[in-house]
C-alpha positions as CSV (number, residue, x, y, z in Angstrom):
1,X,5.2,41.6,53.2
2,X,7.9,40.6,50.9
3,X,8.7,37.6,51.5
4,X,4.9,36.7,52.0
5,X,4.3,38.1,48.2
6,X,7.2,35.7,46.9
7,X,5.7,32.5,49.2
8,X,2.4,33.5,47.0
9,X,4.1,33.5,43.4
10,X,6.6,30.3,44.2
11,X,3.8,28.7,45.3
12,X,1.6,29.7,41.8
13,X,4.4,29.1,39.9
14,X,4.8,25.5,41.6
15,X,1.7,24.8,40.0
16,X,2.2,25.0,36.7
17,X,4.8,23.0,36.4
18,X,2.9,19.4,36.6
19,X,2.9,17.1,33.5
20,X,0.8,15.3,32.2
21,X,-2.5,15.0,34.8
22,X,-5.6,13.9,35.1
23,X,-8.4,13.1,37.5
24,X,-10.2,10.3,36.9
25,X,-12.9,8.1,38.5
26,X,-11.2,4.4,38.2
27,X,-8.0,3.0,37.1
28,X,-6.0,-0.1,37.7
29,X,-3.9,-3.3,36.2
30,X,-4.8,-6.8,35.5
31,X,-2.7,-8.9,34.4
32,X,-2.8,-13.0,34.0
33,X,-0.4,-15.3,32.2
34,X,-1.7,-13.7,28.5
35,X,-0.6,-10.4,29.1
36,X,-2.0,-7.5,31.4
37,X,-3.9,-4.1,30.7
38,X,-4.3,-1.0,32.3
39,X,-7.1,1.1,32.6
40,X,-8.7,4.8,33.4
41,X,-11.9,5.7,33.5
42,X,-12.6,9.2,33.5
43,X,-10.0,10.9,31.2
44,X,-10.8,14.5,30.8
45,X,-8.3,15.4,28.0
46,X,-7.2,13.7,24.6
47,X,-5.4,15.4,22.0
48,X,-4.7,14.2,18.5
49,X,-2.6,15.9,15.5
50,X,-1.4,14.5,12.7
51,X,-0.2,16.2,9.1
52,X,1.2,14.0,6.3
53,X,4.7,13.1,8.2
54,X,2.4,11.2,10.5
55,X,0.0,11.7,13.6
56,X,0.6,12.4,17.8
57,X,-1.5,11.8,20.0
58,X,-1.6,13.1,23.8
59,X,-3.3,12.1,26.5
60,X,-3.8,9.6,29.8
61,X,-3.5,5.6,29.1
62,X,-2.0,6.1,25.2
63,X,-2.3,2.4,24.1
64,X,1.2,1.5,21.5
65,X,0.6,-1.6,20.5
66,X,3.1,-4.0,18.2
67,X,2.1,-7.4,17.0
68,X,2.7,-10.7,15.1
69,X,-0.5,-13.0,15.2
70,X,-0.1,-16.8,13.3
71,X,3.4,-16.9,13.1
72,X,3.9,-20.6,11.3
73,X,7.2,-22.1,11.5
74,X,9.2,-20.2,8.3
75,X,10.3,-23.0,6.2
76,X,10.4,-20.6,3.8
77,X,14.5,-18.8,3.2
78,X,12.8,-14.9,3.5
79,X,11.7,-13.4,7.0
80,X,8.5,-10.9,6.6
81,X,7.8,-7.1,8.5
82,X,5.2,-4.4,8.0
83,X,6.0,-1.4,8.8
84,X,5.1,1.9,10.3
85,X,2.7,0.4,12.5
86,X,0.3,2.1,13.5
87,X,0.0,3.8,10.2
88,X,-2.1,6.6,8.9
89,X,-1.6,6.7,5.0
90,X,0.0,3.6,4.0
91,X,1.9,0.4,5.4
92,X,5.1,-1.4,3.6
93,X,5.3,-4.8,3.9
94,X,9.6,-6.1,3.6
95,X,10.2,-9.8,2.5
96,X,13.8,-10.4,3.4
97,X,16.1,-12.8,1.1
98,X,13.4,-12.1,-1.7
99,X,13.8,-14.6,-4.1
100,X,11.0,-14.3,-6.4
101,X,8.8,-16.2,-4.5
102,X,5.2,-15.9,-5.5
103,X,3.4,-13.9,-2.2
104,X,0.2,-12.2,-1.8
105,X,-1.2,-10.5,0.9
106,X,-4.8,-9.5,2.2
107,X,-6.0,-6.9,4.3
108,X,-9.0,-8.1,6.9
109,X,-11.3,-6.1,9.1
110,X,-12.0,-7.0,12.2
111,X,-14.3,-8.7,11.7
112,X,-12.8,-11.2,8.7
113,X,-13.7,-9.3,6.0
114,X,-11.5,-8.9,2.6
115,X,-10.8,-5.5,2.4
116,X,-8.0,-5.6,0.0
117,X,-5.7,-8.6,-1.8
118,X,-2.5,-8.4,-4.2
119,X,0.5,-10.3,-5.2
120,X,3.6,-8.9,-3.4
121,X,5.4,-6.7,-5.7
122,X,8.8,-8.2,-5.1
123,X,10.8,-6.8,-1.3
124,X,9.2,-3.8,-0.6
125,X,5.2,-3.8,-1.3
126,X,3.0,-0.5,-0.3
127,X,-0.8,-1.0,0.8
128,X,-2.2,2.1,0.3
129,X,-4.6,2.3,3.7
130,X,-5.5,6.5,3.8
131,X,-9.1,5.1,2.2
132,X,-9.7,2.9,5.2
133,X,-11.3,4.3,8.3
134,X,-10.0,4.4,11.8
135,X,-9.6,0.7,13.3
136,X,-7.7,-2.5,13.6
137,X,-6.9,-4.5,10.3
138,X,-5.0,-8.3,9.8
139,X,-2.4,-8.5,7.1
140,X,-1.8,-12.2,6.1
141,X,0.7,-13.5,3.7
142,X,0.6,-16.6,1.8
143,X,2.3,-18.3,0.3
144,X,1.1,-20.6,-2.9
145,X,-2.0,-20.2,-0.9
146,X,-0.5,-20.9,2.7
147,X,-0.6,-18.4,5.3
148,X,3.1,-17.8,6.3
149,X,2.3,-14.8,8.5
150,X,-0.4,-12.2,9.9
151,X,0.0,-8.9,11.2
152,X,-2.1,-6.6,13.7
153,X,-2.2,-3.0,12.0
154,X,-3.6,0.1,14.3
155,X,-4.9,2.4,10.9
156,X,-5.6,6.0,13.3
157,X,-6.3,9.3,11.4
C-alpha cells in the first residue's frame, strides 16, 4: 500500500513539472534562401505584462525580431542604431562620430504613411512612440534629404 500511494504522488508530482506546453492543431518550418518561419496553429495560452521598465510576454512561437532594411553604402564618417527595439514608450536613435551633421528622421506605418518627422537632436535623439498603437513602424534617416538608413521597429503595449 505504501509504496503504491508514493508511485501515485511521484507520478502527480511528475506532472507538474512540464514547461512551457501547448497542444496545438498545426505547426512546422519553411524556410527558402530569404530566411525561414515557424508556425503554430492552435495556441491555447498567451500572456502579456508590461509596467514602465518595459513589457514580457509568454507564450508558444514568441516572434523577436531585429532588423536593418535599406542599408545604403555609409559614405557618410557616423554609423546609426535605434534602440530598445521592440519598444513600448519610446525609441533612441545613436549617430556615432556625430559631427554636426544635419539628420532627420521619420517614422512610417506600414503602410508608408508619415507618422512623425524631426531633425536629429545631435547623438542621442528620443522618438516619443507611447501615442502610437500596437504594430510595425520604419524609421528612415536622411541625410540632406538622402535616405542613409531605415529601421524595422516592433511598438507592443
Amino acid at each position: 500500500m505504501k509504496k503504491t500511494l508514493v508511485s501515485i504522488v511521484s507520478f502527480l508530482c511528475a506532472l507538474t513539472v512540464f514547461g512551457q506546453q501547448s497542444v496545438n492543431a498545426s505547426d512546422g518550418n519553411v524556410a527558402n534562401s530569404n530566411g525561414s518561419v515557424s508556425y503554430s496553429i492552435g495556441q491555447v495560452a498567451y500572456v502579456s505584462v508590461s509596467n514602465t521598465n518595459g513589457s514580457v510576454s509568454q507564450g508558444v512561437q514568441q516572434a523577436y525580431q531585429i532588423s536593418t532594411l535599406n542599408l545604403e553604402e555609409n559614405v557618410f564618417n557616423f554609423s546609426l542604431s535605434a534602440y530598445p527595439n521592440p519598444t513600448a514608450d519610446n525609441l533612441t536613435l545613436r549617430v556615432g562620430n556625430y559631427r554636426q551633421e544635419s539628420l532627420m528622421y521619420r517614422v512610417l506605418d506600414i503602410e508608408g504613411k508619415l507618422v512623425s518627422e524631426a531633425k536629429l537632436q545631435g547623438q542621442e535623439t528620443v522618438i516619443e512612440m507611447h501615442q502610437l498603437s500596437t504594430a510595425t513602424y520604419f524609421v528612415e534617416v536622411h541625410h540632406e534629404g538622402k535616405k542613409v538608413q531605415s529601421f524595422k521597429i516592433i511598438k507592443n503595449q
